[in-house]
Every structure is written in C-alpha cells, then in structure tokens.
C-alpha positions, 0 to 999 in steps of 0.5 A: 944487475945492468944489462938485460941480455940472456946472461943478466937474466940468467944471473938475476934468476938465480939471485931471485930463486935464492930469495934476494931482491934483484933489479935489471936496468937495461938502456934498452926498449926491449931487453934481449941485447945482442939476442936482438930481433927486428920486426919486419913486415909484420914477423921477427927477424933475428939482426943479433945472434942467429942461433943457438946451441946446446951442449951443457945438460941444464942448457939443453934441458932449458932448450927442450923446454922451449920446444914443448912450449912452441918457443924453439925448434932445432933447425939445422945441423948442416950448413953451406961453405963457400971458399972463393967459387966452391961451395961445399957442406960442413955438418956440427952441432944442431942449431936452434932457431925460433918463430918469435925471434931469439929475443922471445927467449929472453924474455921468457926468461925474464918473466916476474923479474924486475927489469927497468929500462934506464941508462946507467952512466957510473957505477960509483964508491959503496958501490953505487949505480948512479949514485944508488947503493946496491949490495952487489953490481953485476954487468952483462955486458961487453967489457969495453962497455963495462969498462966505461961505467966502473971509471977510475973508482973502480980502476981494480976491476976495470983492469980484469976487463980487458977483452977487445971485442970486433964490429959486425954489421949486419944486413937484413933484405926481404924480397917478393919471394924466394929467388936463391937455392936452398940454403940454411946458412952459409960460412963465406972464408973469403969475402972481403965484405960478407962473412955468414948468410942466414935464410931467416924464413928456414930458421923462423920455419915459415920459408920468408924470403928474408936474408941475413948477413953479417960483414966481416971484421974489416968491413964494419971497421971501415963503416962503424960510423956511418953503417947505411953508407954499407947496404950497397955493397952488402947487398950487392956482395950477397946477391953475388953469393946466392946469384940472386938476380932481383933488387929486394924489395927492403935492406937495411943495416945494423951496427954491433959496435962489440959483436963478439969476443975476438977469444974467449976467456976459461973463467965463468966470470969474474967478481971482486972483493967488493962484489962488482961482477962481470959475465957474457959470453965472452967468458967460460969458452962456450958457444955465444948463447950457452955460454952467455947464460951460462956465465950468467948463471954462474956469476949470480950463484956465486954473488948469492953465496956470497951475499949470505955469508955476509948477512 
C-alpha cells in the first residue's frame, strides 16, 4: 500500500482483518495526506479537508463511534452564502468537525497497522516497489501522482488513471480574539481569490480566533510555485468578507498541488489483472472523506479476495 491518507488505511484494514500482511509506505511525517492538521499555537488546525460527512450506514456507524470516544463531533448543518454583497444561509447534510484535527482519525484508523514513512519513486515488473516484490500494489493517492510512479511499465494502468485534479491554496491566520460575526462556514461563488471560509475555533469546539480559507482554482493556478507570494491577497480578500478590521497576529499559506478531483468517477476503484490498484476520493461519487475511505475499503476487500483465490 503507498500513500497513507483515510482511503490507504481503510484498504489496509481490511487487507489485515482478512489475515494477510500489509504495509503502508506513506512519504510523509504524519500520515493523514490531504485530512491534514497543522499545529498552531499549541492546537490542530485542519489546513486539508475541513469536515466530513456521513451518509453510508458503516460510515456512520464509523463516525458515531468517533464520538462515544471524544475524537469527533457534529458540528453544523448550516452554513453562510455569500453571492457579490449578499449573504444568505444555505442548510445540507451535518458536517463533522474534531478537537484533534481530522488527521486524529486517521490515525485511529490506523492503530496496529504497519505504516513506514518512506518515498516510493517506481513501482516496477512483478510488481515491485522500488525494486521489492509485492503480491499486490495499492495506491492512495491522486492519480497525477499514481501516474508517475506506474511509469511506462505499467502504461495499462497508467492509462485507467486519467482523472485532472485542481490546486487549492489554503490560508490559515490567528488572531488576538474573535473580530468577525458568527459564522460556521462560508461558500463565497464570486470571489476571484477566496472560495470557502471555516472559523476553525467553531469546528474544533473551543471558539479560537483561527480562519481558514481555501483559494479558488485560478487563484492557486497563478501562485502554485511560489504560494507565500498569495497570503497578502488572501488575507486581504478574507478580511473583505468578514469585515475584519485588525491585521492577525500570524497567516501562512499551504500548497494542495491536486486538491480535489475536478468529477468524480461511479467506480469504487480500480484494479488490474496483475493486481496494481488504485483508490481515493476521486473514485465511488461520494463526498471527499466518505468516499476516500469508502473506495478504500473496497479496493482492499477486493484485493483480499483475489489474493485468496490465488493461493
């Protein structure tokens, strides 16, 4: 398994629950991939996904286990719309948010599970991983990302995974206290810079002042290799919004080279003939974070099955 985000963790629980050895190879220092949290003055601060959902009965069983055990909370089911200089309230599914960051779930996941950090370059003949055989290779992962490591071996794959993926930039500024009106979250449609604001104290549940936002697709395009070069504008475009009238006391900006999926595919996931997968949430036409672990989940039962019927 390479790549260590909720839908590599879910493929390798269930590759372990059916009794076969698994190992997570993630380049990362904490696993989690694009469920990502940055510590910010002493608290998580989620830079990645900003919440998840629950629809699918295993899924939500999964999330209200989380909450018995204090690792996540429903947090809104309302959220801001701002349209030029309107704001309106658009209601939908409960969002979930975390006191640990939404890496911490990750990481339970991920409990008793083999998980190395180290950088795969190739995935090669057999197959291999970086010249070691494996039984079965599975990748978590984007596929512009996938892509580069099957290489012209494995054009076959290669070829299934041909989904384009699209930057965000996201900003995250603290400030002395709160200094904006209530908000959860706020979908901004016509913001050439800004396109979603989360007040990370309301999601984590202990009111921080600390915002997120996360650029539009343009945006990032223009600064995907110099990100810092963005903060100015962001902040300034976020301050706009929420007619904050103070400078915050920190802001940086994060690169998500392949953010999300520009359209999702039906499948689950796919697998070859010789057993090279792929999953994530690009896959099974689910919102991100159910739909990662769910393509996950079924990538690895299928990879079981078949790895059983070849013995």
């Amino acid at each position: 398994m390479v790549g260590a985000g909720i839908s590599g963790i879910a493929a390798a629980r269930e590759l372990r629950d059916a009794g076969l050895p698994v190992v997570v190879l993630d380049r990362g220092r904490r696993i989690g991939g694009r469920m990502a949290s940055r510590t910010i003055d002493g608290r998580p601060v989620d830079i990645g996904a900003s919440y998840f959902t629950a629809s699918d009965p295993a899924f939500t069983a999964l999330a209200e286990d989380w909450q018995q055990r204090g690792l996540a909370h429903p947090w809104t089911d309302t959220f801001q719309l701002r349209e030029g200089d309107a704001t309106s309230t658009k209601a939908g599914p409960m969002r979930w948010g975390t006191p640990g960051g939404l890496r911490s779930l990750v990481e339970d996941l991920a409990a008793g599970l083999d998980v190395r950090s180290q950088t795969v370059t190739q995935i090669g003949p057999g197959p291999t991983v970086d010249g070691q055989p494996a039984a079965a290779v599975l990748l978590a992962m984007p596929d512009p990302q996938a892509r580069r490591l099957l290489g012209p071996v494995h054009q076959t794959e290669a070829d299934q995974l041909t989904a384009a993926y699209e930057p965000v930039l996201a900003l995250t500024a603290s400030w002395p206290e709160r200094a904006w009106a209530d908000l959860d979250g706020m979908f901004v449609h016509d913001d050439r810079i800004v396109s979603w604001v989360a007040d990370d104290g309301r999601r984590r549940g202990d009111a921080a002042p600390v915002l997120v936002a996360h650029s539009t697709t343009d945006w990032a395009n223009q600064h995907l290799s110099a990100p810092e070069s963005a903060t100015a504008a962001m902040l300034a475009a976020l301050r706009r919004l929420l007619e904050i009238p103070s400078e915050p006391l920190r802001a940086s900006v994060h690169r998500w080279t392949f953010a999300k999926p520009s359209g999702p595919r039906d499948e689950p996931f796919y697998l070859s003939d010789g057993l090279i997968g792929a999953c994530g949430d690009g896959w099974g036409g689910k919102p991100r974070v159910e739909g990662a672990f769910g393509s996950g989940q079924a990538l690895g039962r299928a990879v079981a099955s078949a790895l059983r019927t070849r013995r």
